[in-house]
Each structure stands twice: as structure tokens, then as C-alpha cells.
MARLUM-377407 format. One record per residue (C-alpha): residue in one letter; x, y, z. Coordinates in nm, 3 decimals, always signed. Layout:
  res     east    north       up
    A        X        Y        Z
...
This chain:
  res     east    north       up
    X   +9.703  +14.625  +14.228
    X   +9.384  +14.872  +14.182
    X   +9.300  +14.882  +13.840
    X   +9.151  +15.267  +13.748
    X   +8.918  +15.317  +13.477
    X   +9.014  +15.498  +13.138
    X   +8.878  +15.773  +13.073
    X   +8.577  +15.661  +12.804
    X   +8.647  +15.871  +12.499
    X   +8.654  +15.697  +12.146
    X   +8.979  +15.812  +12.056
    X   +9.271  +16.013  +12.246
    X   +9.296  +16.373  +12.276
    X   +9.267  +16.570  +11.956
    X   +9.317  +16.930  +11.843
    X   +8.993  +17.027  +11.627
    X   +9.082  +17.135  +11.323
    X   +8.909  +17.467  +11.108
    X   +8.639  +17.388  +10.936
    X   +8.555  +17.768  +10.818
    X   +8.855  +17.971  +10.622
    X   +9.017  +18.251  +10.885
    X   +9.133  +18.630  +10.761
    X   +9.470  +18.729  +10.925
    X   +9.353  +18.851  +11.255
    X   +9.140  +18.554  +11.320
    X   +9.527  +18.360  +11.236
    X   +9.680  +18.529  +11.427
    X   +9.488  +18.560  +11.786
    X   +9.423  +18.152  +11.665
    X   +9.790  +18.070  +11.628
    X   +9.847  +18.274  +11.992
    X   +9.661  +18.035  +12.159
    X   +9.762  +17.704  +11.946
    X   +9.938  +17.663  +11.621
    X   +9.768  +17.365  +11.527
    X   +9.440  +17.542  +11.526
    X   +9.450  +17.719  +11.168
    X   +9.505  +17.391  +11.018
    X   +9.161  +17.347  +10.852
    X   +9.014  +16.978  +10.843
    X   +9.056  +16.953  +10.446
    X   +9.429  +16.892  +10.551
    X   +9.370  +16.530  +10.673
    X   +9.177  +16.442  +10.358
    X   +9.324  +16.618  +10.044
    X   +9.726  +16.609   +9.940
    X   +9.706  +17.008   +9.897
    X   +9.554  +17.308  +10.043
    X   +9.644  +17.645   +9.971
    X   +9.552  +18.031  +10.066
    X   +9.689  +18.358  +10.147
    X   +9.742  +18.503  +10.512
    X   +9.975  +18.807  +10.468
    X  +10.178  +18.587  +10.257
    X  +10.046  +18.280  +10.010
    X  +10.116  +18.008  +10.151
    X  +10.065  +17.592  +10.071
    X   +9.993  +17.328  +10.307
    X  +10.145  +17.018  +10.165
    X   +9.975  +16.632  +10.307
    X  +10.106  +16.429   +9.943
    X  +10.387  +16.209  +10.066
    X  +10.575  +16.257   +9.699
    X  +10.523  +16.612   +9.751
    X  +10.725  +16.610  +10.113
    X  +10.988  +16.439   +9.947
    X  +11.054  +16.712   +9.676
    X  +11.069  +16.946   +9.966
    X  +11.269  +16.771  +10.167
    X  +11.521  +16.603   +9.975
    X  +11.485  +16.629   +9.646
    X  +11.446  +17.012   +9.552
    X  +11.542  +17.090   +9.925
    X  +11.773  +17.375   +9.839
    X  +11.472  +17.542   +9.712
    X  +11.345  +17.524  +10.081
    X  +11.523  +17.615  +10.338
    X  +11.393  +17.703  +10.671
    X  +11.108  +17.976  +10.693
    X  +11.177  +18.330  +10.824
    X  +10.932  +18.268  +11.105
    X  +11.115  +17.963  +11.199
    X  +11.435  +18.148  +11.212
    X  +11.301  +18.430  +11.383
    X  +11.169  +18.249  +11.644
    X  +11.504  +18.065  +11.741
    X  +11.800  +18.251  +11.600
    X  +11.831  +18.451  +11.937
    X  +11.915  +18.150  +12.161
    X  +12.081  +17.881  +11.916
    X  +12.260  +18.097  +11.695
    X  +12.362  +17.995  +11.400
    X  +12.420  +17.652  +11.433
    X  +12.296  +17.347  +11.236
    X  +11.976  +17.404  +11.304
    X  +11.997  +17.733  +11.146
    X  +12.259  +17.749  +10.894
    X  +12.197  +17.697  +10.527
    X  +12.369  +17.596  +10.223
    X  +12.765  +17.547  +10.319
    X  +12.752  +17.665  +10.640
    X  +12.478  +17.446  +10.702
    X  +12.716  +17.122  +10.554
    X  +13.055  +17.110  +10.729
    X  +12.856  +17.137  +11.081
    X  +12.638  +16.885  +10.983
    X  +12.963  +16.636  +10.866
    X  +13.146  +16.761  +11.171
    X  +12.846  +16.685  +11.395
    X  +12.722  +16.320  +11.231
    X  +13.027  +16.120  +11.369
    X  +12.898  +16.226  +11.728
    X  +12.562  +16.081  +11.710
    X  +12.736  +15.695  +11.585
    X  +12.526  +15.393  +11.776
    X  +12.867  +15.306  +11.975
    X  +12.874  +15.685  +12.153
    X  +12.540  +15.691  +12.195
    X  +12.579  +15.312  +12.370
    X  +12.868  +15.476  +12.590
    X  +12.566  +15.719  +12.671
    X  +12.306  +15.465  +12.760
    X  +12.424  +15.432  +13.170
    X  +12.338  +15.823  +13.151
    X  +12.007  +15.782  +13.054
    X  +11.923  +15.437  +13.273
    X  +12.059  +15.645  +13.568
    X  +11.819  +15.965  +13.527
    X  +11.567  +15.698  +13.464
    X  +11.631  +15.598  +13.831
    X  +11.571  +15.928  +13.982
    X  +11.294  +15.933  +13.838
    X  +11.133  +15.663  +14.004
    X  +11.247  +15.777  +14.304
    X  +11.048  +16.057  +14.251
    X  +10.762  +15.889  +14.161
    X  +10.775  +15.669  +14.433
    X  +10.809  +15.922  +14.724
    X  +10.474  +16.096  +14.603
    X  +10.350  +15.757  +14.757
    X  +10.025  +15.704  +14.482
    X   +9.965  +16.086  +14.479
    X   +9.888  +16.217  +14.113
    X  +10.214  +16.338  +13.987
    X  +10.263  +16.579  +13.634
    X  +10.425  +16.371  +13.405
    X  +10.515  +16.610  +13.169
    X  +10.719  +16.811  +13.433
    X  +10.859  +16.450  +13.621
    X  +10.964  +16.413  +13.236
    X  +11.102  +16.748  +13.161
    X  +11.286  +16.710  +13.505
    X  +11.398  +16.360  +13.378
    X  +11.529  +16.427  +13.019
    X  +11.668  +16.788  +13.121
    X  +11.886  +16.572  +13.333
    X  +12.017  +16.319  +13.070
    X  +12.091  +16.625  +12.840
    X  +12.276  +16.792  +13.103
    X  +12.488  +16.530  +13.142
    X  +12.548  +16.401  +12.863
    X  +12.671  +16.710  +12.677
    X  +12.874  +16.889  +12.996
    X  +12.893  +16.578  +13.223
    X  +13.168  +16.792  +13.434
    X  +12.936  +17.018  +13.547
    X  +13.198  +17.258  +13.623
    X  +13.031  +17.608  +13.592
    X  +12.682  +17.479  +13.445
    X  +12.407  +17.582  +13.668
    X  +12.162  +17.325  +13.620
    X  +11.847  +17.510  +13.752
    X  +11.959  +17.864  +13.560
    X  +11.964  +17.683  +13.240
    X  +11.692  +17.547  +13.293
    X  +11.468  +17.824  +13.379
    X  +11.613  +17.972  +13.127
    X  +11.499  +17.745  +12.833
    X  +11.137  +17.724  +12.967
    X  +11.157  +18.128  +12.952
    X  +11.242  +18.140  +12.625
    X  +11.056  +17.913  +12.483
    X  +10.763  +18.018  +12.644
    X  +10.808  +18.381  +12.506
    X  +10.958  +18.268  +12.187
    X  +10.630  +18.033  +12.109
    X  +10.405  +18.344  +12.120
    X  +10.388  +18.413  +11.750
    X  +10.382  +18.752  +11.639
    X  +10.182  +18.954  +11.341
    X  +10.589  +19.070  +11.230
    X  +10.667  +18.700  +11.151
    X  +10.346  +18.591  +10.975
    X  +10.457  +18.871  +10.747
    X  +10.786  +18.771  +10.752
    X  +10.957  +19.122  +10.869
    X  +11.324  +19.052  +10.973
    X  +11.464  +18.961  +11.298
    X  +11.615  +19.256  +11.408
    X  +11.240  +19.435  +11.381
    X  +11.156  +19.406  +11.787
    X  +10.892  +19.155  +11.885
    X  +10.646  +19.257  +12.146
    X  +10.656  +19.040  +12.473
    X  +10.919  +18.785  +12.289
    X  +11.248  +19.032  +12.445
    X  +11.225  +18.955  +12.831
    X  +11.393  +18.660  +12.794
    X  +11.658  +18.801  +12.619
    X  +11.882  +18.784  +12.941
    X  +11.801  +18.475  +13.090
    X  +11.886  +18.367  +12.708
    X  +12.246  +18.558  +12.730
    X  +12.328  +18.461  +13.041
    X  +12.291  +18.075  +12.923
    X  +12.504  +18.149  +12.631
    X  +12.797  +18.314  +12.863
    X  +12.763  +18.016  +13.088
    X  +12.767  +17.774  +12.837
    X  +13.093  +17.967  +12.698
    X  +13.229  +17.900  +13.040
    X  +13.228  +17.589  +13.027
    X  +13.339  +17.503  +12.705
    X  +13.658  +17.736  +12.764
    X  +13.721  +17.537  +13.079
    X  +13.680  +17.219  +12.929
    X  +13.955  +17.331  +12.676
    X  +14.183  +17.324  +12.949
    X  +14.065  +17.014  +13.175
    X  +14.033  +16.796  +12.831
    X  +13.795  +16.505  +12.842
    X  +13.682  +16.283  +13.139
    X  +13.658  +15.892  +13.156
    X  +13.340  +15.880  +12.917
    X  +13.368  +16.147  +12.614
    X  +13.036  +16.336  +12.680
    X  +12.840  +16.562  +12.379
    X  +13.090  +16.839  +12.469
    X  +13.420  +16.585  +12.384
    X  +13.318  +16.469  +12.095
    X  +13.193  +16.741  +11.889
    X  +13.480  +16.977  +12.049
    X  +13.744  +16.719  +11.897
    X  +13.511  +16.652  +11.537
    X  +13.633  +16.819  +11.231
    X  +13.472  +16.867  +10.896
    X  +13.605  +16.564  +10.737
    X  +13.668  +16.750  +10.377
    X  +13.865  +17.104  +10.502
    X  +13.928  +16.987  +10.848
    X  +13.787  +17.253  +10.992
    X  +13.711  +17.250  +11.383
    X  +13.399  +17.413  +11.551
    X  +13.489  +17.745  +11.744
    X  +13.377  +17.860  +12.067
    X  +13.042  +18.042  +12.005
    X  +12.979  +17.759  +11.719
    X  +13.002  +17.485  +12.034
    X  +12.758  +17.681  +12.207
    X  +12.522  +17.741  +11.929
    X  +12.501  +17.399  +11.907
    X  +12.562  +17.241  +12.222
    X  +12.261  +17.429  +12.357
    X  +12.070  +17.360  +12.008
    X  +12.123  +16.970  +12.153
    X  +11.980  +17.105  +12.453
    X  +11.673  +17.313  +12.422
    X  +11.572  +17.099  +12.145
    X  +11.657  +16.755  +12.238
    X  +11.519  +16.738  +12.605
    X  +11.189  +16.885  +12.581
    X  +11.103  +16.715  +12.284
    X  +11.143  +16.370  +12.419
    X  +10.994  +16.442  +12.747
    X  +10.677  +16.538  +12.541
    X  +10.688  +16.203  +12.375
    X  +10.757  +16.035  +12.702
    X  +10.455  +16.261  +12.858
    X  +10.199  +16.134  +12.567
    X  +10.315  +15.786  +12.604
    X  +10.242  +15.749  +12.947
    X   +9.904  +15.932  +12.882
    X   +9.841  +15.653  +12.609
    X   +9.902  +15.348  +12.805
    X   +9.677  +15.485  +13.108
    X   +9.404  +15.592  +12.850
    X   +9.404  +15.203  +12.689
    X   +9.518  +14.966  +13.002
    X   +9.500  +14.681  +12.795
    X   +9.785  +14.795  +12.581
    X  +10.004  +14.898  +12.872
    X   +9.939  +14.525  +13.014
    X  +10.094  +14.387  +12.664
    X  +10.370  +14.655  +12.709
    X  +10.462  +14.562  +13.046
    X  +10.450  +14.141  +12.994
    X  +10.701  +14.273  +12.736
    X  +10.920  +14.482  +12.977
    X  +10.904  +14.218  +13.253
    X  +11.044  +13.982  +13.019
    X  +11.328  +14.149  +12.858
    X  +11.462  +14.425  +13.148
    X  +11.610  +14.191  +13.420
    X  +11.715  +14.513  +13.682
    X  +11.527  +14.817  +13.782
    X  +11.633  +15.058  +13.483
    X  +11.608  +14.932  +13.105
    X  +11.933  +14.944  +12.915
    X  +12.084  +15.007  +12.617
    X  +12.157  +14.655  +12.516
    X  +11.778  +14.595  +12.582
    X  +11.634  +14.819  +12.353
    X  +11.646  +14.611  +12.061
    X  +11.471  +14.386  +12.244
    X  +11.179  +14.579  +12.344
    X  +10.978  +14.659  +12.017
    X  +10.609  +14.648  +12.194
    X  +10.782  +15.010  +12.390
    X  +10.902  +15.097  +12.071
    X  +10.509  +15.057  +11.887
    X  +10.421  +15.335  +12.156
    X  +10.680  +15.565  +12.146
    X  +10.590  +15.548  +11.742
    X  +10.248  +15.570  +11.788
    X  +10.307  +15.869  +12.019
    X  +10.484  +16.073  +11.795
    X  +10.236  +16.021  +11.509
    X   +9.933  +16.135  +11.723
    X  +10.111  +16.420  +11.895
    X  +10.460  +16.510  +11.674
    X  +10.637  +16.740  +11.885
    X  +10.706  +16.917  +11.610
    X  +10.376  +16.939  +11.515
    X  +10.389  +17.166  +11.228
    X  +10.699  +17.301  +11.007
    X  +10.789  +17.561  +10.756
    X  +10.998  +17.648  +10.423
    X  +11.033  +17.961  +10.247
    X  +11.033  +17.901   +9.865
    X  +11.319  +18.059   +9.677
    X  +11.253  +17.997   +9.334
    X  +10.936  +17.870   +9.163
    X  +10.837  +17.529   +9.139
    X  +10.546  +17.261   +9.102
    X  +10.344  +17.095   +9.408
    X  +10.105  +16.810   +9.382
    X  +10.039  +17.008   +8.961
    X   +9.999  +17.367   +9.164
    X  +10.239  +17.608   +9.111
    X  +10.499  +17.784   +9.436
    X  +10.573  +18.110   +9.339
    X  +10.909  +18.276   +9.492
    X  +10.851  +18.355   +9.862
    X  +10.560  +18.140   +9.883
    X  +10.552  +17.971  +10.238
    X  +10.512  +17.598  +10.242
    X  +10.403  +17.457  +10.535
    X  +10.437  +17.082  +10.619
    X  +10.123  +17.031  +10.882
    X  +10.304  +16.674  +11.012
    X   +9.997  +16.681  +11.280
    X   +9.735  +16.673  +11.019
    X   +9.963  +16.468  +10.791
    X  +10.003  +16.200  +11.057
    X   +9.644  +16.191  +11.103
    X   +9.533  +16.190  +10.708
    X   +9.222  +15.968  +10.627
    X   +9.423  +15.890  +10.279
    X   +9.737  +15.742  +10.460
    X   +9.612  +15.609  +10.743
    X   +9.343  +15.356  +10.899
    X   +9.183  +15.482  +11.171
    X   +9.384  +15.775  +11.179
    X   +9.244  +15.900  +11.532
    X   +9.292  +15.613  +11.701
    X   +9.585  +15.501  +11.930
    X   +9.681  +15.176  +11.791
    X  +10.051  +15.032  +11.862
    X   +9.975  +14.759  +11.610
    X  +10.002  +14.957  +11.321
    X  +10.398  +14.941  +11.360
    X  +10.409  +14.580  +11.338
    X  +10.440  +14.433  +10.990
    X  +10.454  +14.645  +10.669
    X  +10.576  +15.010  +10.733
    X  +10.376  +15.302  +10.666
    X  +10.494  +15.535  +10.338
    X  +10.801  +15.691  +10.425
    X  +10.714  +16.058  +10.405
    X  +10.408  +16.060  +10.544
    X  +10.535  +15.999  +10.870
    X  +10.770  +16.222  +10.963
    X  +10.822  +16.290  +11.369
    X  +11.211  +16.407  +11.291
    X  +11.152  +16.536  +10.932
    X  +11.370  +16.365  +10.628
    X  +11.601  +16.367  +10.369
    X  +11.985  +16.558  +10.431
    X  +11.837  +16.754  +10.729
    X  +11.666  +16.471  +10.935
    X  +11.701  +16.522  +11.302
    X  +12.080  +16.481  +11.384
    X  +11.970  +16.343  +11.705
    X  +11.688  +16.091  +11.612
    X  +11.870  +15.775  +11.717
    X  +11.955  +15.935  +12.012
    X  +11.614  +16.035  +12.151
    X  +11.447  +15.703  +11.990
    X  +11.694  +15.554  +12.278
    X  +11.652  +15.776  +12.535
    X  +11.241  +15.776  +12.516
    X  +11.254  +15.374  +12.462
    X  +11.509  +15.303  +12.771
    X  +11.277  +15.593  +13.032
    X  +10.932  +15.433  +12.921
    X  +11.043  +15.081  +12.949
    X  +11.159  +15.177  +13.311
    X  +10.879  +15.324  +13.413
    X  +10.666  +15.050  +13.301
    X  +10.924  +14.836  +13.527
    X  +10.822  +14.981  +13.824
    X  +10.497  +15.116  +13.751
    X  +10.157  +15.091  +13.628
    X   +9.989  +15.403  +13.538
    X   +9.619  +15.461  +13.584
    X   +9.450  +15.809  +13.400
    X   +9.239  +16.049  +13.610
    X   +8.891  +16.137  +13.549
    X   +8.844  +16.499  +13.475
    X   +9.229  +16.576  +13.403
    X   +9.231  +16.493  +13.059
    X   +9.550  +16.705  +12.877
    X   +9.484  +16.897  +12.605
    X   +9.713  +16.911  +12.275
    X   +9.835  +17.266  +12.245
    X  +10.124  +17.377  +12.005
    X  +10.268  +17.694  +12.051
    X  +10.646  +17.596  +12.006
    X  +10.580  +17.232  +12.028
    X  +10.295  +17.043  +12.090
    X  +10.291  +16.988  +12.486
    X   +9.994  +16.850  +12.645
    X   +9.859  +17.137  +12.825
    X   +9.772  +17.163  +13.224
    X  +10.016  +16.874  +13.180
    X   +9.956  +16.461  +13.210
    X   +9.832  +16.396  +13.541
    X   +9.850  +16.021  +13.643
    X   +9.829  +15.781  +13.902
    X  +10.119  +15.579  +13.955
    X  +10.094  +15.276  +14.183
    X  +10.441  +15.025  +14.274
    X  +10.428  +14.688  +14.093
């Protein structure tokens, strides 16, 4: 095959980071355009940096630090107001949401869901989409194709099916446009929530997609209702199994609009995040061919059909090293927040009640104290000795870890690994993405590529 040339740059894509401290308005037109931009540089070299932007808030890089926060004082913590604000209107209440006991018996009524034997029973659903895909790929013929939307297409379609695999009333393409809407309108952060005003204060140009969000909801209501009556199918699907789950302590069962909340919680959040990490891993491997050559003697060794499967996964830790390796450069989640309730003590600095603390995982992933060559794409780095638990931290930690991490650790491993099958991927000079995080951290103008048949 033609080999192409990498694009020479030292190290991947990177966001630059603040060197100069910013007043509100120069925050706020910043975070409009990316999130990731008010993190100043100190962030990737000291544990601690703090100021005040409307509110005080604390940007917290000290792994021990993260842990009190997450786990170990984490009901001092709970999800910011801006967080909430931003996603109440299309998921609810739901686990993602909730706090406190509301928060638990969804969580126990969810976990069983998410065991590794249902999400084996998913695999053939993900190994399929991963087919269509390549027949995608392969009828653009060598063209350059946009891997983030060939992987938005790609995981949108595992979601779909693997939560209402009936289809019966789900409009595939409505929900779909609906989701990009919202998040689109939802990502544009507003002056209201840096101050933390509540939800039902109206948010300039965030409302439009208030009906493409309600007519999701009905639909996915729909559904759910019909299901009721049809009862499961051959292969229990997301839908099934958290419809029959009950709180294993008070036995109680999730109602309608609590399915819904959290069925569509599953899939706003769970597709678009793994098609970002699928989207920077491909943009990896074409930026450093000799990696992707490692990755692929790998592949060709383990996956004996077309599509990767579940039972090969275990087998395929080189696609594993860049899926990691993806989501420390580029974290979908590339920056989170907590509202402190009470006082308490950071890295010897004290949090004041209503202080927001704000866990920059992009800057943490990249921190010259925790890291070697922090900048640099290196797969290696997963081999051996692991890196300190929380200061890596793609799906967050402690009680509240992402529900769905085994699941999308699958999903991304068993897609690239295909790919890699039947393709090798080659960059394209002058089309290099550019990390942006408004809701997540997409690569934007998207991750064109060159994709030629093995």
C-alpha cells in the first residue's frame, strides 16, 4: 500500500493553555469558544490553583486531593450547578443527576445491567455496527472521509440498538438530530451559570432545542410503554434489563419517566463520548504510522474474521494502549465540576461553602509532576507499572465512576481493532483537528483521514 507522511509536529494536537490571569468577561467569551482555554498553564505543573470568577473557585491537579473529592469526602461534592444546568433539561433526573438517596437506589438498580456477561451478550451489536462501518469507508473508495462523524454515525448505532433493539417507534435520525441540537446549544456556556443562577432563570440561545429535546423524551416514552406490553426479545437489550432491575434493598422498580431519564442519559452520553475516543485514536495512529504498524501486527494476529469480537478483546492490549492513551491526551470529559457544601481542606488551602472545585482532567492528564513526556502520544506508557490512580481519570472515580466504563472500554476496543482490520489510515496535510471543548472535547472541523483497503 501507499504509505502517507505524518504530519511533522513534535507532539499531537494541544489546546494552549493561559498563561496571563482572565477577569470574568475575558472567561466567559474564552469558555464560549473552548472550555479548556481558561485553564492557565500553572495547572500542569502545581497540585493547586485557585481564583475568583463570579464565584471562588479551586482547580485541583494533587492526585490525594481528587480522591477526597471523589470518594472520600464526596458527599461534600456533589455535582456543580453549571453542570446541572447544562443537562437537567434533556436527562432529567436520572443517575447522572440525582444526589444523595435518590442518587443510590438508581445507581444499585442500574449496576447489575452493566455485568461483563450482558455486556458479552452485547458484543455481536457492536461487531455488527463495526461492519457498516467499513462499508462505509470502503464505498468512499480512498476519498478522505470525517472520522468523527463515520464514528458518531457508528456508535449512535450500537447505542440505538442496544438500549431499544425493537426499534418499534424510535426514529433513529430524530433522535439523533436531536442530541447533536442540544448539545450543541447546551455547550454554549452562559454568564447565568458561571454565577450559578438557577435553572429555571432562561438561558439565551440554549431554549431552541427545547423541542427537539421534548419530542425525544415523548418518543422515548413511547417506546418504553410499548415495550411494557411486547416484553423482551431474544437478547435482553439496555431497555430489558434495567426495566426488570430493582433496587436490591427496598425493591423498588424504575418508573416510566425514570427509564427515560436514564435510558437517554445512556444515550447522549455514552455514544458521543466513545466516538470521540474512537475519532482521536484514529487521528493518533495516522499521526505516528509506526505505532499503528505495531497495532495492526497485533490485530492481524488475534481477530481471525472481518469484525473484532468480544472474546478478542482481552487479547488485544496493544488497541487497548491507544484507546488509553487517547483518553489521557483528549478526555472527553475534559474538565469537571463540584459545588462545595460545607468547608473543608485542599492540598493545606481552605474550600469555603459554595466554593466551586473544578477537576481540569485535561491539564491533570497532561501534568509535568505525574507524567513523562506528558505531551507526547506514547502507547507504551500503559505497559508495565500503572500510572497513580487518580491522576488519570477519563470516567472519573470513586462511588460515581462512569456506570458505563466497561461498556465503552469494549465498544471503542472491538470498533478500533476492526478498523485497523481492514484499514490503514494515513493523516492529511493541512487538516490537522483542533481540540475544542465546549460540552466535550471533540476534535474540531473533525478528523479527516485517508483510508486505503489492506
Amino acid at each position: 500500500m501507499t504509505r502517507h507522511e505524518p504530519i511533522r509536529q513534535p507532539v499531537p494536537v494541544r489546546v494552549p493553555l493561559v498563561t496571563k490571569p482572565m477577569g470574568l468577561w475575558a472567561s466567559l467569551q474564552a469558555s464560549r469558544r473552548n472550555v479548556l482555554s481558561i485553564i492557565p498553564d500553572l495547572a500542569t505543573r502545581q497540585p493547586m490553583v485557585s481564583g475568583k470568577t463570579g464565584v471562588r473557585w479551586h482547580m485541583v491537579m494533587d492526585p490525594e486531593a481528587n480522591r477526597r473529592v471523589l470518594r472520600e469526602n464526596i458527599g461534600n461534592y456533589p455535582k456543580s450547578l453549571v453542570t446541572k444546568n447544562l443537562l437537567r433539561p434533556a436527562i432529567g433526573e436520572s443517575m447522572f443527576i440525582a444526589e444523595g438517596a435518590e442518587w443510590r437506589w438508581q445507581r444499585r438498580t442500574a449496576a447489575p445491567v452493566f455485568s461483563h456477561r450482558n455486556m458479552m451478550a452485547l458484543a455481536p451489536v457492536m461487531a455488527g455496527a463495526a461492519r457498516r462501518s467499513v462499508e462505509r469507508i470502503a464505498a468512499a473508495e480512498g476519498a478522505p472521509v470525517d472520522f468523527l462523524a463515520e464514528m458518531v454515525t457508528t456508535t449512535f448505532d450500537v447505542i440505538s440498538d442496544v438500549t431499544f433493539s425493537g426499534g418499534e417507534g424510535f426514529e433513529r435520525d430524530a433522535v439523533h438530530a436531536a442530541i447533536d441540537a442540544y448539545i450543541g446549544a447546551a455547550g454554549k456556556i452562559s454568564l447565568f451559570d458561571i454565577l450559578g443562577l438557577p435553572d429555571w432563570v432562561p438561558r439565551p440561545r440554549r431554549s431552541f432545542a427545547a423541542g427537539g429535546v421534548g419530542d425525544m423524551k415523548a418518543m422515548a416514552d413511547e417506546v418504553i410503554e410499548a415495550r411494557r406490553e411486547r416484553g423482551e426479545g431474544e437478547v435482553a437489550d439496555l431497555l430489558d434489563l434495567l426495566r426488570e432491575g430493582e433496587d436490591p434493598q427496598s425493591g423498588r422498580k424504575m418508573t416510566t419517566s425514570e427509564l427515560r431519564d436514564n435510558l437517554l442519559t445512556f444515550i447522549v452520553a455514552g455514544h458521543e463520548t466513545t466516538a470521540l475516543t474512537l475519532a482521536w485514536s484514529l487521528y493518533l495512529l495516522a499521526f505516528d504510522p509506526d505505532v499503528q504498524e505495531e497495532v495492526c501486527a497485533e490485530v492481524d494476529a488475534v481477530v481471525s474474521g472481518d469484525a473484532a469480537t468480544g472474546e478478542d478483546v482481552a487479547a488485544l492490549p496493544a488497541v487497548r494502549r491507544v484507546v488509553d492513551e487517547a483518553l489521557r491526551l483528549y478526555p472527553p470529559a475534559g474538565m469537571v465540576s463540584r459545588t462545595a457544601l460545607g468547608p473543608d481542606e485542599l492540598c493545606g488551602r481552605e474550600i469555603r461553602k459554595g466554593d466551586t472545585v473544578i477537576l481540569p482532567i485535561y491539564a491533570l492528564h497532561r501534568h509535568r509532576l505525574l507524567w513523562d513526556d506528558p505531551d507526547a502520544f506514547r502507547p507504551d506508557r500503559w505497559e508495565g507499572e500503572k500510572p497513580e490512580r487518580y491522576a488519570y481519570l477519563p470516567f472519573g472515580d470513586g462511588p460515581r465512576v462512569c456506570i458505563g466504563a466497561s461498556f465503552a472500554t469494549q465498544e471503542a476496543v472491538m470498533i478500533l481493532a476492526t478498523m485497523l482490520k481492514n484499514f490503514r489510515f494515513g493523516a492529511m496535510p493541512g487538516r490537522v483537528p483542533e481540540p475544542v471543548m465546549i460540552l466535550t472535547l471533540r476534535p474540531e472541523g473533525g478528523v479527516w483521514l485517508r483510508a486505503e483497503r489492506r
